[in-house]
N, CA and C atoms as a LAMMPS dump frame, in Angstrom:
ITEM: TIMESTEP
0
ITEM: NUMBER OF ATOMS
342
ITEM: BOX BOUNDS ff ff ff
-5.0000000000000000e+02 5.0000000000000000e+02
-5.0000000000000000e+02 5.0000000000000000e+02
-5.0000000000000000e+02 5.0000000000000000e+02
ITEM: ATOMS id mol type element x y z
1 1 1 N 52.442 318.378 229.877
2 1 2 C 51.057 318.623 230.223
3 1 3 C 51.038 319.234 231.617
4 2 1 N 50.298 320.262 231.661
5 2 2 C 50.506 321.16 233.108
6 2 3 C 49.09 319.891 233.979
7 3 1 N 49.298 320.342 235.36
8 3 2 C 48.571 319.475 236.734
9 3 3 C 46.834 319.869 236.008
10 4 1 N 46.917 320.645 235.881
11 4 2 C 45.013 321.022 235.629
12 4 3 C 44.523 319.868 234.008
13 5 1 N 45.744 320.15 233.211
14 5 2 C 45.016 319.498 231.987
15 5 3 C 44.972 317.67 232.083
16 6 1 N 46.482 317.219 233.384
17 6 2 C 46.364 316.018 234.1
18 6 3 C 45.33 315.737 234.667
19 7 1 N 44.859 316.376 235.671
20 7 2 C 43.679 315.725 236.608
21 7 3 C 42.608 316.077 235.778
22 8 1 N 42.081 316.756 234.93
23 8 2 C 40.959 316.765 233.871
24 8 3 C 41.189 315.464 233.301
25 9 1 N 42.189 315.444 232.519
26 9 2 C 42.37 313.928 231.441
27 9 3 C 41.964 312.78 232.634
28 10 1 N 42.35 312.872 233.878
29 10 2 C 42.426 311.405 234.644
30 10 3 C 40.794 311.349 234.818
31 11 1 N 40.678 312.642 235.562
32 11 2 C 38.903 312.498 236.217
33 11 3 C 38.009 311.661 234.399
34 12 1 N 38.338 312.343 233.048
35 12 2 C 37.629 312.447 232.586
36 12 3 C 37.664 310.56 232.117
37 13 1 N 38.92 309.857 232.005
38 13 2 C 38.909 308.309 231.766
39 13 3 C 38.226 307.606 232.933
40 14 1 N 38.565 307.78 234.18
41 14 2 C 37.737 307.602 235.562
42 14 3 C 36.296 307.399 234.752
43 15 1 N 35.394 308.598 234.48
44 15 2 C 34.265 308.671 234.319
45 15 3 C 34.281 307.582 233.064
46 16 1 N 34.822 307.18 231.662
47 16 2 C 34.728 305.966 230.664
48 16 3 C 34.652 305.158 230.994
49 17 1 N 36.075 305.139 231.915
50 17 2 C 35.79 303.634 232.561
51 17 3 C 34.65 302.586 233.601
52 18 1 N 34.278 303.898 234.262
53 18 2 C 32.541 303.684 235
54 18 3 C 31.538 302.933 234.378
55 19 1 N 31.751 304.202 232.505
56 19 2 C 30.136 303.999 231.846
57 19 3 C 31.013 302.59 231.215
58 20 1 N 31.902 302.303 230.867
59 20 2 C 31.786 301.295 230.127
60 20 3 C 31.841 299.633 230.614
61 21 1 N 32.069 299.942 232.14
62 21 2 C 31.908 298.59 233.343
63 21 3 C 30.245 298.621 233.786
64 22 1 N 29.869 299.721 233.728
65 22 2 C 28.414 299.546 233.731
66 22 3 C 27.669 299.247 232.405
67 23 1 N 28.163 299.394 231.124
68 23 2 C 27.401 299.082 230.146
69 23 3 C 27.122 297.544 230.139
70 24 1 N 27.817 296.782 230.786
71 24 2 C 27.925 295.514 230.394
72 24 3 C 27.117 294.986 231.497
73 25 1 N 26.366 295.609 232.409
74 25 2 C 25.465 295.3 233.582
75 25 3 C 23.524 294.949 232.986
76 26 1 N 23.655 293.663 233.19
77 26 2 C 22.193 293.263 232.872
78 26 3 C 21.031 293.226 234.446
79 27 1 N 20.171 294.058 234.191
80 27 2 C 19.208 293.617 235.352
81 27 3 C 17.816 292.379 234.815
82 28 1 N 17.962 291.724 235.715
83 28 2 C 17.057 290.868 235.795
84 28 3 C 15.686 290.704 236.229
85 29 1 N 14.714 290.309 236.12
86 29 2 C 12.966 290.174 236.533
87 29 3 C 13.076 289.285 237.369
88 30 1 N 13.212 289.748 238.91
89 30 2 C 12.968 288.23 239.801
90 30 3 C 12.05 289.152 241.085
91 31 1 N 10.889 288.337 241.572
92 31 2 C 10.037 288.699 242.487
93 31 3 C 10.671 289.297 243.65
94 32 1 N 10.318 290.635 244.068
95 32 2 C 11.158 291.377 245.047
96 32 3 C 10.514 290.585 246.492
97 33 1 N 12.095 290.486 247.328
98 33 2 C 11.728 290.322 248.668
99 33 3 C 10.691 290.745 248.954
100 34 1 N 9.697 290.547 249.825
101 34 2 C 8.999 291.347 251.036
102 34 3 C 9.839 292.319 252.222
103 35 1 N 9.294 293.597 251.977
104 35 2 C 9.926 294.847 253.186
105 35 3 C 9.319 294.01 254.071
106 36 1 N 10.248 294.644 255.02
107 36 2 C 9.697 293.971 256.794
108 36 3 C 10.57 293.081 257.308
109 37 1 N 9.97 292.671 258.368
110 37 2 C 11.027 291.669 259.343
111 37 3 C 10.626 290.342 259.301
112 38 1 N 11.306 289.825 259.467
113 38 2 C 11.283 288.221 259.377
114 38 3 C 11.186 287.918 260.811
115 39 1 N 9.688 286.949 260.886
116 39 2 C 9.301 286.978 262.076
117 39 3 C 9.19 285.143 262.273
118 40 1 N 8.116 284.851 263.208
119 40 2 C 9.026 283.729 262.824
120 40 3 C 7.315 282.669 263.084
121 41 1 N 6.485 283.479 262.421
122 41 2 C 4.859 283.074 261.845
123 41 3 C 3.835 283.845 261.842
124 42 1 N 3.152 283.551 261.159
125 42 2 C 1.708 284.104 261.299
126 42 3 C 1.342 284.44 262.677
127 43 1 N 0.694 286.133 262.54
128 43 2 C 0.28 286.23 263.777
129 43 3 C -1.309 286.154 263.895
130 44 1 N -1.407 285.96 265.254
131 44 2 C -2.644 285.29 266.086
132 44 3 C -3.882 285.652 264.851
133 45 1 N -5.376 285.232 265.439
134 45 2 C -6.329 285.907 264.747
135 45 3 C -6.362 287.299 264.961
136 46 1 N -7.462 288.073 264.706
137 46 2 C -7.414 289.764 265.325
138 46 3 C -8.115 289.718 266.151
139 47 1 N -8.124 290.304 267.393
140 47 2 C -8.971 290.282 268.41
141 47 3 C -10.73 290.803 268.062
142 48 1 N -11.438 290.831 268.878
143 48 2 C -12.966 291.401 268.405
144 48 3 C -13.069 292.385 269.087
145 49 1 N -13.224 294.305 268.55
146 49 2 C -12.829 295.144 269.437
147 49 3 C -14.498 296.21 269.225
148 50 1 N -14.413 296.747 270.538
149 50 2 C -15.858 297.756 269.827
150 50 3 C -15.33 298.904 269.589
151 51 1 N -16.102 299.8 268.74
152 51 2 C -15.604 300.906 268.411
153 51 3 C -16.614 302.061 269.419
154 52 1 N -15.709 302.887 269.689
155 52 2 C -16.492 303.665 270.88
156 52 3 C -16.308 305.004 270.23
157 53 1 N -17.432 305.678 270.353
158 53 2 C -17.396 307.472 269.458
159 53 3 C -16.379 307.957 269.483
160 54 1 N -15.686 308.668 268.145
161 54 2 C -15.064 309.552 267.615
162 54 3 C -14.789 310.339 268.67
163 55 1 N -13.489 311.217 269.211
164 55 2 C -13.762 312.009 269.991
165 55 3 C -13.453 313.468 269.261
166 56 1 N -13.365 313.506 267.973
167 56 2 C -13.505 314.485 267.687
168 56 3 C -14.056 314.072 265.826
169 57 1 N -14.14 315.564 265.08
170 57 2 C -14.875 314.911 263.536
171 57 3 C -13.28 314.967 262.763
172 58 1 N -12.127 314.849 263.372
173 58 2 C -10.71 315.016 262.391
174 58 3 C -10.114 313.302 262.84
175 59 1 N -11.19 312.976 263.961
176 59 2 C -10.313 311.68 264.258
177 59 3 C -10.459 310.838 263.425
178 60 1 N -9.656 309.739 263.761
179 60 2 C -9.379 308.509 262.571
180 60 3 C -9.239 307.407 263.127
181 61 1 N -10.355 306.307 262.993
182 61 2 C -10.105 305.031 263.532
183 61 3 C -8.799 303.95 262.713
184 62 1 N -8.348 303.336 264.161
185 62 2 C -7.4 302.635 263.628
186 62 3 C -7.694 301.419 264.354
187 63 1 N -7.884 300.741 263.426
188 63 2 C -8.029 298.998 263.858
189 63 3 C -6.736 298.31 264.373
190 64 1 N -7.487 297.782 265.314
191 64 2 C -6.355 296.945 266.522
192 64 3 C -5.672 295.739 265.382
193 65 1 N -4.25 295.329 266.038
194 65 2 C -3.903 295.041 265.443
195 65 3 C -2.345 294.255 265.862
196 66 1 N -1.591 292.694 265.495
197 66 2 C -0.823 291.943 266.269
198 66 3 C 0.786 293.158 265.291
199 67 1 N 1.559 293.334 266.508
200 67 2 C 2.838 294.118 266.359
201 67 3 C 3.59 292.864 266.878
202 68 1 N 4.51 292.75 265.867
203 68 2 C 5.855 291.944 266.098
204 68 3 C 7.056 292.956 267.48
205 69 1 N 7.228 292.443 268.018
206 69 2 C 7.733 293.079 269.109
207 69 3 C 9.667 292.864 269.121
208 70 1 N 9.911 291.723 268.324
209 70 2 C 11.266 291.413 267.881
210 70 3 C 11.201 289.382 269.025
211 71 1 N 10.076 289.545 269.456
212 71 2 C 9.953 288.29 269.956
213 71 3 C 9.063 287.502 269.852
214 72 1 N 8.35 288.156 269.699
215 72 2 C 6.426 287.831 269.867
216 72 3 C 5.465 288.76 269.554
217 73 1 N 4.277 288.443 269.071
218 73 2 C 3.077 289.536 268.858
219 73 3 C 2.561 289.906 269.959
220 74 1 N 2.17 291.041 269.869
221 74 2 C 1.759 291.891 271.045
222 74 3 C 0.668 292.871 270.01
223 75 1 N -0.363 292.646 271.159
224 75 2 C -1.946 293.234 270.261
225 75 3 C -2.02 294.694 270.601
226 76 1 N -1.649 295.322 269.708
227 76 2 C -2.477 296.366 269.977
228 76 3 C -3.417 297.101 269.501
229 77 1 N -4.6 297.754 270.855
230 77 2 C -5.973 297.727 270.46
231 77 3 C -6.365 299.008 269.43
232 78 1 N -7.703 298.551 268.747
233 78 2 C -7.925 299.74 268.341
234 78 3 C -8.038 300.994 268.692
235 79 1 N -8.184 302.104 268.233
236 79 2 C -7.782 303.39 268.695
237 79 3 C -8.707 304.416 267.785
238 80 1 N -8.425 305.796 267.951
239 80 2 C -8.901 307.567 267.692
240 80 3 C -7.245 307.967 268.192
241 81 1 N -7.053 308.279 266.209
242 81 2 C -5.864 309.165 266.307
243 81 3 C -6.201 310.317 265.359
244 82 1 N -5.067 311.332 265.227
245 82 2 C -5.868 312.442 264.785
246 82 3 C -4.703 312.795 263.623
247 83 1 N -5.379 312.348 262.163
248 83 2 C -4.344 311.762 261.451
249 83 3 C -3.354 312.949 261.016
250 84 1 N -1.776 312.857 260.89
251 84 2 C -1.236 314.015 260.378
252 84 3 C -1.385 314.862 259.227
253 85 1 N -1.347 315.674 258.926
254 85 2 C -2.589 316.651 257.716
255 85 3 C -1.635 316.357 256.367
256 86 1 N -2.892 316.014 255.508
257 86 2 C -2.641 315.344 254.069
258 86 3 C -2.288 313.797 254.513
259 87 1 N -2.432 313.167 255.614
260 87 2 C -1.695 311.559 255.755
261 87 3 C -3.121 310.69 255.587
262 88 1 N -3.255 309.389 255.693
263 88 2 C -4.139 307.971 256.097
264 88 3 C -2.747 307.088 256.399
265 89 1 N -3.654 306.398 257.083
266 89 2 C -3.333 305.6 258.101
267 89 3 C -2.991 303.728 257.176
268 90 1 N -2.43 302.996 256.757
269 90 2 C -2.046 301.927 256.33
270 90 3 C -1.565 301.229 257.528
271 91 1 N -2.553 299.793 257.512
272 91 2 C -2.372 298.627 258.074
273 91 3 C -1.017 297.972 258.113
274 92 1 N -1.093 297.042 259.244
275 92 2 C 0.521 296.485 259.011
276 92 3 C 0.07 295.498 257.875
277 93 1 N 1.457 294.723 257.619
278 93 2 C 1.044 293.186 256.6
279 93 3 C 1.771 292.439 257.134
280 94 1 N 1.268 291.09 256.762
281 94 2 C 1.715 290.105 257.305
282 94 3 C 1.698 289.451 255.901
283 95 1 N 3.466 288.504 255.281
284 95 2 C 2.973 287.854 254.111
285 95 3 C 4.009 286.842 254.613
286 96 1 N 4.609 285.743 253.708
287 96 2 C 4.828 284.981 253.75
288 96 3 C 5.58 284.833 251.996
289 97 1 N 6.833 284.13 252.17
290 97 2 C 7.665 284.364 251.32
291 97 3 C 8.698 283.073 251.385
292 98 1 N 8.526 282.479 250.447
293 98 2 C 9.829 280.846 250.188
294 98 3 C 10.115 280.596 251.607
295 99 1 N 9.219 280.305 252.482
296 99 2 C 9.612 279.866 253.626
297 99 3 C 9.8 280.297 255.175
298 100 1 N 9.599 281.552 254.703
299 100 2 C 9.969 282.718 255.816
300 100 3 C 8.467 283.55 256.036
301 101 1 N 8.192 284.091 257.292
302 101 2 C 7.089 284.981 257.253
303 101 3 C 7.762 286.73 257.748
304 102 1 N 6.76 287.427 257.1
305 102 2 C 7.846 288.867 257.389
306 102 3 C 6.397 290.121 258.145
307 103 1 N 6.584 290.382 258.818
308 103 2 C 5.771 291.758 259.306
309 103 3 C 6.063 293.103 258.525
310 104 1 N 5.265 293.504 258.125
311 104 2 C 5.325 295.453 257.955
312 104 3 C 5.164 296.04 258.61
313 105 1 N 5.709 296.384 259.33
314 105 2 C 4.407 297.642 260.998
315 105 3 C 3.791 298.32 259.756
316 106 1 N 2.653 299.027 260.26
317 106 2 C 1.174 299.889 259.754
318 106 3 C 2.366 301.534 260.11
319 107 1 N 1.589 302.839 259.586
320 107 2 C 1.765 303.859 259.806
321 107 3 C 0.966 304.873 258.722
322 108 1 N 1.105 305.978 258.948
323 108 2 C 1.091 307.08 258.236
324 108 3 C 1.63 306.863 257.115
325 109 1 N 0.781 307.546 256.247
326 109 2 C 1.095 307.776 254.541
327 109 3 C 0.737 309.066 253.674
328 110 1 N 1.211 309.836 252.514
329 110 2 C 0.312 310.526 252.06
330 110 3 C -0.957 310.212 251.921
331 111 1 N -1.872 310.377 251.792
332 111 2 C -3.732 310.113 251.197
333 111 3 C -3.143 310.359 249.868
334 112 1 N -4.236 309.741 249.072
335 112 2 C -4.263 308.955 247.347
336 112 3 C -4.856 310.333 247.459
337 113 1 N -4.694 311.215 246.096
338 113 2 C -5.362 312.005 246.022
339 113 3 C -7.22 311.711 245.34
340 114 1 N -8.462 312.366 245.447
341 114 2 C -9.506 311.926 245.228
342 114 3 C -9.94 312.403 243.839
């Protein structure tokens, strides 16, 4: 058998042996982690903030809001940002999970189309 019809035959059992160690792979239904960081509680209430005029008609209010800092929450206030084109703006989350609490930071997203 010449080197080309060798490394064809090898690559091509390589690839059997893959599908047939993966055939025998079952996935399971179990509630996905929470994305985010594991913080280490619930943060504060939300502060009470006023909203002061738009400074322009493209701006976008963003509600103040507690940021996990890698130590502690740290508030930060609401705001006029000027959202990136086609984006909205998503809140952080805060959930709670078998024991553990986890932060999402907030950011930019596509917009849902209407």
């Amino acid at each position: 058998m010449n080197r080309s019809k060798l490394t064809s035959s090898l690559l091509a059992a390589s690839f059997l042996a893959i599908a047939l160690t993966q055939a025998g792979c079952v996935a399971t239904a179990s509630n996905p982690t929470p994305r985010g960081v594991v913080v280490n509680g619930p943060p504060p209430l939300p502060l009470q903030e006023e909203r002061p005029a738009p400074p322009g008609a493209t701006a976008v209010w963003v509600n103040g809001y507690w940021h996990w800092t890698g130590a502690q929450y740290t508030w930060i206030p609401g705001h006029w940002e000027n959202a990136p084109p086609g984006q909205s703006w998503y809140a952080p989350r805060y959930s709670a999970s078998e024991g553990a609490f986890f932060y999402q930071p907030g950011g930019w997203k596509p917009a849902s189309p209407r």
